[in-house]
Backbone as CSV, one residue per row, in Angstrom:
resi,resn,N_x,N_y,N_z,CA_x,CA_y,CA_z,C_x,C_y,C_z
1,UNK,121.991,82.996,81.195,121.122,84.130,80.857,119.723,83.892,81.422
2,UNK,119.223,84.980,82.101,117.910,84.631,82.740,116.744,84.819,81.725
3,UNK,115.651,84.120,81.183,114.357,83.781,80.421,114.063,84.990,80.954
4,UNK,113.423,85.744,79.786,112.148,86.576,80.495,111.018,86.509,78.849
5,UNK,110.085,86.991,79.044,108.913,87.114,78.301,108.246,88.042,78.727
6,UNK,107.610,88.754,77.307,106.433,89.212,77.469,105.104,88.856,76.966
7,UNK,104.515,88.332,77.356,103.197,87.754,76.700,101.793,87.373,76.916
8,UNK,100.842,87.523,75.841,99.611,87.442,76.081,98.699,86.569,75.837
9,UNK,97.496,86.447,76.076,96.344,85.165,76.299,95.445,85.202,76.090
10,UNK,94.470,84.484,75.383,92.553,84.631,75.256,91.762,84.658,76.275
11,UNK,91.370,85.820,77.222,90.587,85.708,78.095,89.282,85.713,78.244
12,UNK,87.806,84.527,77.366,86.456,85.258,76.618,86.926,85.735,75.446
13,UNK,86.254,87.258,75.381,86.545,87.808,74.241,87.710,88.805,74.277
14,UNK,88.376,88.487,75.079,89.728,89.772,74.861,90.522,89.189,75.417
15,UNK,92.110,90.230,75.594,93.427,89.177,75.919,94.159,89.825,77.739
16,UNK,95.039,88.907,77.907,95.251,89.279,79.382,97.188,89.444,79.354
17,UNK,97.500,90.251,79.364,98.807,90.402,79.214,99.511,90.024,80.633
18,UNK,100.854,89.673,80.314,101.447,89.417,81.065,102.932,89.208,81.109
19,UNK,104.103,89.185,81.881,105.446,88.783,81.908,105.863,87.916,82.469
20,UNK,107.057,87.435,81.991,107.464,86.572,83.377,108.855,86.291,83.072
21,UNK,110.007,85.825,84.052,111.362,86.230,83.602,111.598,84.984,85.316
22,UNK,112.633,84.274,84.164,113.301,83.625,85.596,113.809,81.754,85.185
23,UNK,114.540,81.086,85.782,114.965,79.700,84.944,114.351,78.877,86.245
24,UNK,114.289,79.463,87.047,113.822,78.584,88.644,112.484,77.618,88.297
25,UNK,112.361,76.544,88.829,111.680,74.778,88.991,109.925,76.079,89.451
26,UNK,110.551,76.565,90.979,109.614,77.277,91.932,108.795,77.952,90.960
27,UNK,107.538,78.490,91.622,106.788,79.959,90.503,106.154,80.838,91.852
28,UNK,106.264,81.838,91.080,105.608,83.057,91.590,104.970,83.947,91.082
29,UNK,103.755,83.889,91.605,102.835,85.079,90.763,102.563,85.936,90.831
30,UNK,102.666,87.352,90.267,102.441,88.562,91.234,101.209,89.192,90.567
31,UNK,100.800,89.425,91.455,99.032,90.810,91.210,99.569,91.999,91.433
32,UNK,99.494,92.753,90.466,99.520,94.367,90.956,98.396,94.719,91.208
33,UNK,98.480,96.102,91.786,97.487,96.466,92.443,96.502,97.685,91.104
34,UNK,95.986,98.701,92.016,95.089,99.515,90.721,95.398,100.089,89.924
35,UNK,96.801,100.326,89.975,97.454,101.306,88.795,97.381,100.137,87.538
36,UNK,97.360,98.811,87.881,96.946,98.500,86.524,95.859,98.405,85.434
37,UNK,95.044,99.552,86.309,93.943,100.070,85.576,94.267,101.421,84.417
38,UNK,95.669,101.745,84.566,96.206,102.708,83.747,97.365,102.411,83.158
39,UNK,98.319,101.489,83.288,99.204,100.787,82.604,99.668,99.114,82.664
40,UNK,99.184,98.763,82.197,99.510,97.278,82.188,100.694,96.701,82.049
41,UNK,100.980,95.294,82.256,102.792,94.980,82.532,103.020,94.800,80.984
42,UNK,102.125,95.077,79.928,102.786,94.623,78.568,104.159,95.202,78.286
43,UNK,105.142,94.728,77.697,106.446,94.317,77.543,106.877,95.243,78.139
44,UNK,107.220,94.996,79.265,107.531,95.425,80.454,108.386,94.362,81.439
45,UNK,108.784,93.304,80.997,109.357,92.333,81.037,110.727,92.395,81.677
46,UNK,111.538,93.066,81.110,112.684,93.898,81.567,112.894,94.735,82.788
47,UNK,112.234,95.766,82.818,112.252,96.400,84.020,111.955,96.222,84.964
48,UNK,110.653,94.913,85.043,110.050,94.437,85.991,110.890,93.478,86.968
49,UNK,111.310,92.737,86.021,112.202,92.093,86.891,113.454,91.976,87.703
50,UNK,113.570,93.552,87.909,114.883,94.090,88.337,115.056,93.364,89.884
51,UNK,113.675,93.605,90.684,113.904,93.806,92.340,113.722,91.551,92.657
52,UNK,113.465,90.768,91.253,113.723,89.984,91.554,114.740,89.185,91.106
53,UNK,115.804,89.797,90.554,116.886,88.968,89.768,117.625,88.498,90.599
54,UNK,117.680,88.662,91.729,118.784,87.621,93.001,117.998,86.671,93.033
55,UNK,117.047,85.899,92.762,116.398,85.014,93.115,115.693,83.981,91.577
56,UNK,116.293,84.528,90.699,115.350,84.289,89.365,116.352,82.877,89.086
57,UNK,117.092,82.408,89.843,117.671,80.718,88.956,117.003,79.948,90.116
58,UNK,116.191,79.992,91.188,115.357,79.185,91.879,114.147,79.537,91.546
59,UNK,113.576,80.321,91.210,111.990,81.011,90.718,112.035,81.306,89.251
60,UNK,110.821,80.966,88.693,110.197,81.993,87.561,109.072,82.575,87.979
61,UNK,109.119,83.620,87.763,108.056,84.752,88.335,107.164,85.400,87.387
62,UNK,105.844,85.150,87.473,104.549,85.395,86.333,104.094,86.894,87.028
63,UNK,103.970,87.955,86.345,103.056,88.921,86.554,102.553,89.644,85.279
64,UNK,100.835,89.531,86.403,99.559,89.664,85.578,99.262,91.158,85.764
65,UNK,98.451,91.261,84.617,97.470,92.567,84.300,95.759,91.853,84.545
66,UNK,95.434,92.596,84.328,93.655,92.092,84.831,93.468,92.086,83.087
67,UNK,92.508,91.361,82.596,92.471,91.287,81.433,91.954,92.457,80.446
68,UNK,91.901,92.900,79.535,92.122,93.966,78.718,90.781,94.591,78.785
69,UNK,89.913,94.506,78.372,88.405,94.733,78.363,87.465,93.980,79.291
70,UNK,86.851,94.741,80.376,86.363,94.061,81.677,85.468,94.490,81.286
71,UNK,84.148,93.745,81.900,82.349,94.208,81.627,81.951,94.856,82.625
72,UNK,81.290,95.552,82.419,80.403,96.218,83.646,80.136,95.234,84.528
73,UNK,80.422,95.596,86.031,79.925,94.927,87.239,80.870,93.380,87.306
74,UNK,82.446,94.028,86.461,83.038,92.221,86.826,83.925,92.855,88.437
75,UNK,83.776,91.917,88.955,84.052,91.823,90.340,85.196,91.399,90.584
76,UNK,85.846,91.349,92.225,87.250,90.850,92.420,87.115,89.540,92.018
77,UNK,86.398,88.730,92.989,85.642,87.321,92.571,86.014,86.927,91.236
78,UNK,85.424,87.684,90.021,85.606,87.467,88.130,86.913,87.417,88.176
79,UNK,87.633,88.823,88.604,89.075,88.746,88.260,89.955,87.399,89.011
80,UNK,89.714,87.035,90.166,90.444,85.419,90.605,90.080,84.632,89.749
81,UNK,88.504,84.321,89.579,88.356,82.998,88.334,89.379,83.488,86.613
82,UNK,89.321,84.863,86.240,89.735,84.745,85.202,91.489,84.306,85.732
83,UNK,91.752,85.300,86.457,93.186,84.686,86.750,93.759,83.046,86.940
84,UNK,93.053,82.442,87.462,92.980,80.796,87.685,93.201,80.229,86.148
85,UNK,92.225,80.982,85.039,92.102,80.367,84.340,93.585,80.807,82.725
86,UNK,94.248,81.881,83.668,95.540,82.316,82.754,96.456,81.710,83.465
87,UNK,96.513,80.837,84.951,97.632,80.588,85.549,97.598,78.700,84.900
88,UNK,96.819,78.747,84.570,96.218,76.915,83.979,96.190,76.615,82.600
89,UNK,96.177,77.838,82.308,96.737,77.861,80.474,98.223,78.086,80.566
90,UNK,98.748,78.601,80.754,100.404,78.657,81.265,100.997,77.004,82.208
91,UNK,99.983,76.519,82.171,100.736,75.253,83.168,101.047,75.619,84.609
92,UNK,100.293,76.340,84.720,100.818,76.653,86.235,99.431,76.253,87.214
93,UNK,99.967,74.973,87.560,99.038,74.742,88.392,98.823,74.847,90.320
94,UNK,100.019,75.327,90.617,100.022,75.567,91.924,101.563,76.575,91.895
95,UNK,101.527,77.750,92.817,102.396,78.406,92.753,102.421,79.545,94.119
96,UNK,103.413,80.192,94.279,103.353,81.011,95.700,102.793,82.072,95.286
97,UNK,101.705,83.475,95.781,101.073,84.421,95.199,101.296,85.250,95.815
98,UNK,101.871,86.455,95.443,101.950,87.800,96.179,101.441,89.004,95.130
99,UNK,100.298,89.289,96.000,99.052,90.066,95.872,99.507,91.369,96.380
100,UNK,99.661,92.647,95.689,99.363,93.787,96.018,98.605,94.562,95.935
101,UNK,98.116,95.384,97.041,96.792,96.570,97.037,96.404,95.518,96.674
102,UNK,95.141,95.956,95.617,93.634,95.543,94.618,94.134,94.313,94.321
103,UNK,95.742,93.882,94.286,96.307,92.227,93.526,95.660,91.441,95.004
104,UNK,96.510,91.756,96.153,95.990,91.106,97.303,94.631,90.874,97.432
105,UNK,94.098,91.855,97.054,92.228,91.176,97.440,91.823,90.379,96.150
106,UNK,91.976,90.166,94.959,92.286,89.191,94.327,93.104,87.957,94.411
107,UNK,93.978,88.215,95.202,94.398,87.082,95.732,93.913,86.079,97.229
108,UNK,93.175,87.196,97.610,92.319,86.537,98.897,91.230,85.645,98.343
109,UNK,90.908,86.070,96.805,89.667,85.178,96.141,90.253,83.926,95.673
110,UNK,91.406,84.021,94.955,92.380,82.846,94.957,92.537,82.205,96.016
111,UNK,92.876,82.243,96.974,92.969,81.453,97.865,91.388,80.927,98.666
112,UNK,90.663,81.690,98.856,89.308,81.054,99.237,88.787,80.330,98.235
113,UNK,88.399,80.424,96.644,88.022,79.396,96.049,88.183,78.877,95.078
114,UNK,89.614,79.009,95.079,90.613,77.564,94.221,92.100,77.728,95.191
115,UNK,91.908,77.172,96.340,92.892,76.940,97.426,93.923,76.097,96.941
116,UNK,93.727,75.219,95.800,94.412,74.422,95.561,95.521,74.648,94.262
117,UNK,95.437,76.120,94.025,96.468,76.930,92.893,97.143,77.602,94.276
118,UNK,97.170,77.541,95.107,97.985,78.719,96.170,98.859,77.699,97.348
119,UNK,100.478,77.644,96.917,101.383,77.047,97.815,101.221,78.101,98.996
120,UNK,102.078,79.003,98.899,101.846,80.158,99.302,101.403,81.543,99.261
121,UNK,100.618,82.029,100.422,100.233,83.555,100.007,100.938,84.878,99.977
122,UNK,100.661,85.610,100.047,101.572,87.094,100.479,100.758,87.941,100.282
123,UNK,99.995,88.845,101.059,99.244,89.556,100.943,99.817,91.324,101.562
124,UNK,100.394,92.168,100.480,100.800,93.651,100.843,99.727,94.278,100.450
125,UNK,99.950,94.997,101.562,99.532,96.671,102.001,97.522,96.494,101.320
126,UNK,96.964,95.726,101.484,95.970,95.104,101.129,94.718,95.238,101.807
127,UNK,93.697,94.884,102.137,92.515,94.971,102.933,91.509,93.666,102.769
128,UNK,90.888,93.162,103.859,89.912,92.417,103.364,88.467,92.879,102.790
129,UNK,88.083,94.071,103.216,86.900,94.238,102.781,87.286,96.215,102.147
130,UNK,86.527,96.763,101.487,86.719,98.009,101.347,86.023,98.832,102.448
131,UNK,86.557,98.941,103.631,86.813,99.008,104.599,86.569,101.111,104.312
132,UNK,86.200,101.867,105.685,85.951,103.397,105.180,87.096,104.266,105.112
133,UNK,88.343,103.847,105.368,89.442,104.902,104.328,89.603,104.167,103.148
134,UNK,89.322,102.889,102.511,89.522,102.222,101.054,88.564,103.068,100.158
135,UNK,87.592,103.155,101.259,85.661,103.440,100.213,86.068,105.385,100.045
136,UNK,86.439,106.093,101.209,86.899,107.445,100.557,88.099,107.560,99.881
137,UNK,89.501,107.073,99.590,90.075,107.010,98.758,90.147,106.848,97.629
138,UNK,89.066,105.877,97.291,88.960,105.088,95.978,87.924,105.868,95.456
139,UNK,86.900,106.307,96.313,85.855,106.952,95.438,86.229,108.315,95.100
140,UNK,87.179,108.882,95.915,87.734,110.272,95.516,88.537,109.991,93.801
141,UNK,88.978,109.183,94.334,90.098,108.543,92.674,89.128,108.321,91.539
142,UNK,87.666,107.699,91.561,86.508,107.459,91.031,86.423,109.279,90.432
143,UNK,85.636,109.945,91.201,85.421,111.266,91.243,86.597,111.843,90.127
144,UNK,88.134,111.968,90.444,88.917,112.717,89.360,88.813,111.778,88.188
145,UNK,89.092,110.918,88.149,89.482,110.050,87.142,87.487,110.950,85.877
146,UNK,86.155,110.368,86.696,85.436,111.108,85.957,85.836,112.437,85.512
147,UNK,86.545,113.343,86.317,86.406,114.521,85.607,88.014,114.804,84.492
148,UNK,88.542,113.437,84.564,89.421,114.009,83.718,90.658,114.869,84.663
149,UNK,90.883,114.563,85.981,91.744,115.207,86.702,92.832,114.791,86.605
150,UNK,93.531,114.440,85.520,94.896,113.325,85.559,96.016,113.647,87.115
151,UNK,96.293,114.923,87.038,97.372,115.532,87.603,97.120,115.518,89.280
152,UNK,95.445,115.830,89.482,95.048,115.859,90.750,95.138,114.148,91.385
153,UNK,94.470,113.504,90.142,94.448,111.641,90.580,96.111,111.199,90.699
154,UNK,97.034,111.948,90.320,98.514,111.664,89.984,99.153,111.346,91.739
155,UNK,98.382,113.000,91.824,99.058,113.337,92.706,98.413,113.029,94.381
156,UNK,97.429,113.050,94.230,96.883,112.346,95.597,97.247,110.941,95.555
157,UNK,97.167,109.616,94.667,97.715,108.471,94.792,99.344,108.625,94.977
158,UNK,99.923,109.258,94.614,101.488,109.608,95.352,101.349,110.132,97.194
159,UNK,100.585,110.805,97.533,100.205,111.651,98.425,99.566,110.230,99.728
160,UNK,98.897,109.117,99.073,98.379,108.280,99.755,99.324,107.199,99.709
161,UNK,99.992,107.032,99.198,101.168,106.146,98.840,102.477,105.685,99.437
162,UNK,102.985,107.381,99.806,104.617,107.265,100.156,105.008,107.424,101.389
163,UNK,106.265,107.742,102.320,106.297,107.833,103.369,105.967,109.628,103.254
164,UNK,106.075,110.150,104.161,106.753,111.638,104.263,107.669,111.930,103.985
165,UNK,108.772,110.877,104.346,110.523,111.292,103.552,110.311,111.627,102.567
166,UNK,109.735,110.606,101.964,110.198,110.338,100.248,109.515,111.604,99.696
167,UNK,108.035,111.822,100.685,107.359,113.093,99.780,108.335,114.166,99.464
168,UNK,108.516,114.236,100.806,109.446,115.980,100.799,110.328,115.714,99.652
169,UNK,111.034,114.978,99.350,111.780,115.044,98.318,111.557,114.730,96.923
170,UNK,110.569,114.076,96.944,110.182,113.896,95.588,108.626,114.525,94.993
171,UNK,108.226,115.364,96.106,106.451,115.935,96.148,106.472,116.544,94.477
172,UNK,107.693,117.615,94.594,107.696,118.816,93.351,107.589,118.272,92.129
173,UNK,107.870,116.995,92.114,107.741,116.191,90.414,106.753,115.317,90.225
174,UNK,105.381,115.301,91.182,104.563,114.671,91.121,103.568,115.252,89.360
175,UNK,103.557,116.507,89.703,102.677,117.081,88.428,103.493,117.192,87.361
176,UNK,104.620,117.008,86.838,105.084,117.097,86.223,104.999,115.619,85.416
177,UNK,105.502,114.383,86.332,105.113,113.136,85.792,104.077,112.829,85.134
178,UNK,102.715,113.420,85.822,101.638,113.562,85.707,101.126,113.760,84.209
179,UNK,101.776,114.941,83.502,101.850,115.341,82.172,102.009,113.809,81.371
180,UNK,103.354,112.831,81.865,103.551,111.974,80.874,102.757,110.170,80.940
181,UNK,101.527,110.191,82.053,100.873,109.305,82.251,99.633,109.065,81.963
182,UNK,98.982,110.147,81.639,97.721,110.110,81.428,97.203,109.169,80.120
183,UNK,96.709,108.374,80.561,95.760,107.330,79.432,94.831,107.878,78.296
184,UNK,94.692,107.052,77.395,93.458,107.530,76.519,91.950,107.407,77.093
185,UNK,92.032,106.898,77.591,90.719,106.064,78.587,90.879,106.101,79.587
186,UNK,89.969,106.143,80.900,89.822,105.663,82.413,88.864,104.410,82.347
187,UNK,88.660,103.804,81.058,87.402,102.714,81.474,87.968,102.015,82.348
188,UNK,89.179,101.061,82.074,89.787,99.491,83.087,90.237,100.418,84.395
189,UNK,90.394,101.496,84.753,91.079,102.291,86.067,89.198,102.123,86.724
190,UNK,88.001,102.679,86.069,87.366,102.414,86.473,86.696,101.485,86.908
191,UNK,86.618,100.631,85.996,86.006,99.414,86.233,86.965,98.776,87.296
192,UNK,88.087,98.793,87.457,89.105,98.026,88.460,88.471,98.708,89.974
193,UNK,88.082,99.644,90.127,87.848,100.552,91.137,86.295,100.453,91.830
194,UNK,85.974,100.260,90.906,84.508,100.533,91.371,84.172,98.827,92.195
195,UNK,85.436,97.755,91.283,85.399,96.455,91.874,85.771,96.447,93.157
196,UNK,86.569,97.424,93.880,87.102,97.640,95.190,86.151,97.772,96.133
197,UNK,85.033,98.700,95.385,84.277,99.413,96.369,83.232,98.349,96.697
198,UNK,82.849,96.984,96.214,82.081,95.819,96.114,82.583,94.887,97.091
199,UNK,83.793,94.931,97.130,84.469,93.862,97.769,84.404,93.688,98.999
200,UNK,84.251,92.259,99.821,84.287,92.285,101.036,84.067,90.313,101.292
201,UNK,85.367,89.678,101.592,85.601,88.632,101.881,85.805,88.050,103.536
202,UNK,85.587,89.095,104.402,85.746,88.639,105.952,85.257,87.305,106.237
203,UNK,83.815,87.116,105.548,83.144,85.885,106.340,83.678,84.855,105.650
204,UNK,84.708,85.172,104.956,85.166,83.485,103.977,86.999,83.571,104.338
205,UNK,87.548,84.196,105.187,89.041,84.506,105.179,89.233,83.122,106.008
206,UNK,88.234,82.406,106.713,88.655,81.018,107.657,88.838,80.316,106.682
207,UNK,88.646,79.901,105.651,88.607,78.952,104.693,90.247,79.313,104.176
208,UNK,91.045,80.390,104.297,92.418,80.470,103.761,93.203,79.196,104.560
209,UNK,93.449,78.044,104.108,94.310,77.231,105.141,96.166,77.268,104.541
210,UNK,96.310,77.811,103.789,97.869,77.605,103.075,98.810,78.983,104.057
211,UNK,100.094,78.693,103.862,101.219,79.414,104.744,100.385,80.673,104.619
212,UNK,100.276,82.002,105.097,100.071,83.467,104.777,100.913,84.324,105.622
213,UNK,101.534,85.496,104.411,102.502,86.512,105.319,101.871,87.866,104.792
214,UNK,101.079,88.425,105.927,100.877,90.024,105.472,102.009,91.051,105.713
215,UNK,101.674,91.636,105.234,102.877,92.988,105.092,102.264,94.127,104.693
216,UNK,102.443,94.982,105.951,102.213,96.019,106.146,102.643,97.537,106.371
217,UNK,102.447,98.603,106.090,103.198,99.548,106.703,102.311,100.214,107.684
218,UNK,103.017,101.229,108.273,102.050,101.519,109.990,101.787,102.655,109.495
219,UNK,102.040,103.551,108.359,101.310,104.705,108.248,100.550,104.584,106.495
220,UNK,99.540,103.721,106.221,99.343,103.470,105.517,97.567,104.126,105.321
221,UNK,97.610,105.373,104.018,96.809,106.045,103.648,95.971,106.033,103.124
222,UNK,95.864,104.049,102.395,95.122,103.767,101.397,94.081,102.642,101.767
223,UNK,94.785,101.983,103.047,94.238,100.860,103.616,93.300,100.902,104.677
224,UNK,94.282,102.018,105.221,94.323,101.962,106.645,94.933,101.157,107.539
225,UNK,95.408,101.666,108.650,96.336,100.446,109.800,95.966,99.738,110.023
226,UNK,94.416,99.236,110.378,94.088,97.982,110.566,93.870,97.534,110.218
227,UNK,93.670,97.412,108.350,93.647,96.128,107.519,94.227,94.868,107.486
228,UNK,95.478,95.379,108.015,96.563,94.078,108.180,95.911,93.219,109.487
229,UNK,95.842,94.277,110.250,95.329,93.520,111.908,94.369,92.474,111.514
230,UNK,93.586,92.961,110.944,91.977,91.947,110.778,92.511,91.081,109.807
231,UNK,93.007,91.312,108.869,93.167,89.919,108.145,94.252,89.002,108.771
232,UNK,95.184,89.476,109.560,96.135,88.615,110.434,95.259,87.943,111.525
233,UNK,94.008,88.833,112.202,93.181,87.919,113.092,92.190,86.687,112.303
234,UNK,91.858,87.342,110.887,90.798,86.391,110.169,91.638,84.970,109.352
235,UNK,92.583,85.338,109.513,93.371,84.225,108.695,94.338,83.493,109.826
236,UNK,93.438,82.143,110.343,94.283,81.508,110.519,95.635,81.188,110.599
237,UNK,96.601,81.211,111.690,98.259,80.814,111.563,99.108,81.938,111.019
238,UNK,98.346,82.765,109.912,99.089,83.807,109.092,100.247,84.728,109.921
239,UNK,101.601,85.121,109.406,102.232,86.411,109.750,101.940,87.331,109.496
240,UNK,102.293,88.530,110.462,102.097,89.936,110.138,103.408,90.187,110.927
241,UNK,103.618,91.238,109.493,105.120,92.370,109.813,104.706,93.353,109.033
242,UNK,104.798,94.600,109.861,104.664,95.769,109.770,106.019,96.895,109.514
243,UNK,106.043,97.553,108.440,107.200,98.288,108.432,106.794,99.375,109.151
244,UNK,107.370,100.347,110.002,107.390,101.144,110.413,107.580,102.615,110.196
245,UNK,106.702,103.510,109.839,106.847,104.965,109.696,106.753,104.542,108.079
246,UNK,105.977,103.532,107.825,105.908,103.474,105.736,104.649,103.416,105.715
247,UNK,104.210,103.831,104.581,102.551,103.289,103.914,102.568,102.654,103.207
248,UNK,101.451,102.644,102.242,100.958,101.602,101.217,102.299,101.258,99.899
249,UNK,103.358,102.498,100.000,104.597,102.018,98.869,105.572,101.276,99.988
250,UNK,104.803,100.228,100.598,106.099,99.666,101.050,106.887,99.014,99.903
251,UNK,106.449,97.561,99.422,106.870,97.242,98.125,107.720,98.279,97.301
252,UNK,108.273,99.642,97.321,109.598,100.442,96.756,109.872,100.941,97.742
253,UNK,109.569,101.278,98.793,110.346,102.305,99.682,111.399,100.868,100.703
254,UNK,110.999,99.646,101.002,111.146,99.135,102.074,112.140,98.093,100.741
255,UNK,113.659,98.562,101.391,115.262,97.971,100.955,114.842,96.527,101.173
256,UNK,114.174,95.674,101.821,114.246,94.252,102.039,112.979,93.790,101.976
257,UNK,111.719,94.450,101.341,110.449,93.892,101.001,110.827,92.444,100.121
258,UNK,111.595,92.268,99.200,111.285,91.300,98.241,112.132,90.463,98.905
259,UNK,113.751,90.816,99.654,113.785,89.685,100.470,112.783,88.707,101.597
260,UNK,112.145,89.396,102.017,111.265,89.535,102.899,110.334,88.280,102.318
261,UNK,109.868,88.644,101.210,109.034,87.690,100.794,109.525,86.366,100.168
262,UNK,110.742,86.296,99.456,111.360,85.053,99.043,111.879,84.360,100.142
263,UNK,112.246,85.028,101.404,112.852,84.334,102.582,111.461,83.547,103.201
264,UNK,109.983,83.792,103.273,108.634,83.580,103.420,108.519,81.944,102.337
265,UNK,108.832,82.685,101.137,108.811,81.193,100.284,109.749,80.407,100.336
């Protein structure tokens, strides 16, 4: 029977939720990206671990939420140190990291300054700096989220997200979902966001010296195409593979993303 958990931690003054499911020696940590500014992995344990259960008797696999109550002006930077300091209360002192969106640039801070928690990296659909389609995306998302646009923020992050296939077929149930997601709050969607728009690690990406595999898609709405390029040129030795005719949902649209990455580790 494969272990899974759902569980949480003292982060300061508030707690940092998290899961993890798997009997494997190995670890793996995963960052989601900004939607966990509107739902967090709390017991969520189960479902999560669907796309890694071929692999869960060589791995146990940790994934984080950003911690519950963030302060004004905490940065990607805050979120790696707090993360360091939930992967070290768990005993996890070195492990492989795959960072998505907003997880990846948190994980670029992990690896520049505590290099020595990161076997390996994995950095999807990600950016090094908030780069000018990150800074109009995100601030448009900024903009609804203030006015209370659930359905409009629903539906443009689907809209920036998917391939075209998938739209056409799944566009008509975007507002409808929409109805059953909306939060009590936008504070942590904000505060996670506004940390995006701060961010910018280029002049420190030489200092990444551990394995790195980016992953990318070539029509990607949130990043932009050349995010991957520059951090594949700024990072030393690193891979880049690009899915083709996908965007920023590679991670669900792309049948062999998670092989992809355990074959990497």
């Amino acid at each position: 029977m494969i272990s899974m958990k759902n569980g949480s931690m003292r982060i300061g003054n508030t707690e940092m939720h998290y899961v993890s499911f798997g009997n494997g020696n190995r670890k793996l940590v995963v960052l989601p990206g900004l939607s966990d500014g509107l739902a967090t992995v709390k017991n969520k344990a189960m479902i999560l671990s669907i796309p890694y259960r071929k692999h869960l008797h060589e791995f146990t696999v940790y994934m984080f939420s950003r911690k519950y109550d963030m302060p004004e002006g905490y940065t990607i930077k805050d979120m790696a140190d707090d993360q360091v300091l939930a992967m070290k209360s768990l005993g996890i002192d070195q492990a492989g990291i795959l960072g998505v969106s907003q997880g990846g640039m948190i994980s670029q801070c992990i690896a520049i300054y505590h290099p020595e928690m990161v076997e390996k990296l994995i950095l999807a659909v990600t950016a090094p700096n908030a780069n000018s389609v990150v800074r109009d995306v995100v601030t448009n998302w900024i903009d609804m989220a203030d006015r209370g646009d659930h359905t409009g923020l629903m539906v443009d992050t689907a809209e920036k997200m998917y391939s075209e296939e998938y739209l056409q077929k799944n566009r008509k149930y975007f507002p409808l979902l929409a109805r059953f997601t909306k939060p009590s709050s936008y504070d942590r969607l904000l505060k996670n966001a506004r940390a995006i728009l701060s961010f910018d690690v280029r002049d420190n990406l030489s200092k990444i010296s551990c394995p790195t595999l980016i992953i990318a898609g070539s029509d990607d709405h949130t990043v932009g195409k050349d995010a991957a390029v520059e951090l594949n040129r700024l990072i030393a030795g690193s891979e880049l593979f690009v899915y083709d005719g996908l965007g920023h949902g590679v991670f669900e649209e792309a049948k062999d993303f998670y092989e992809r990455v355990f074959a990497f580790l």
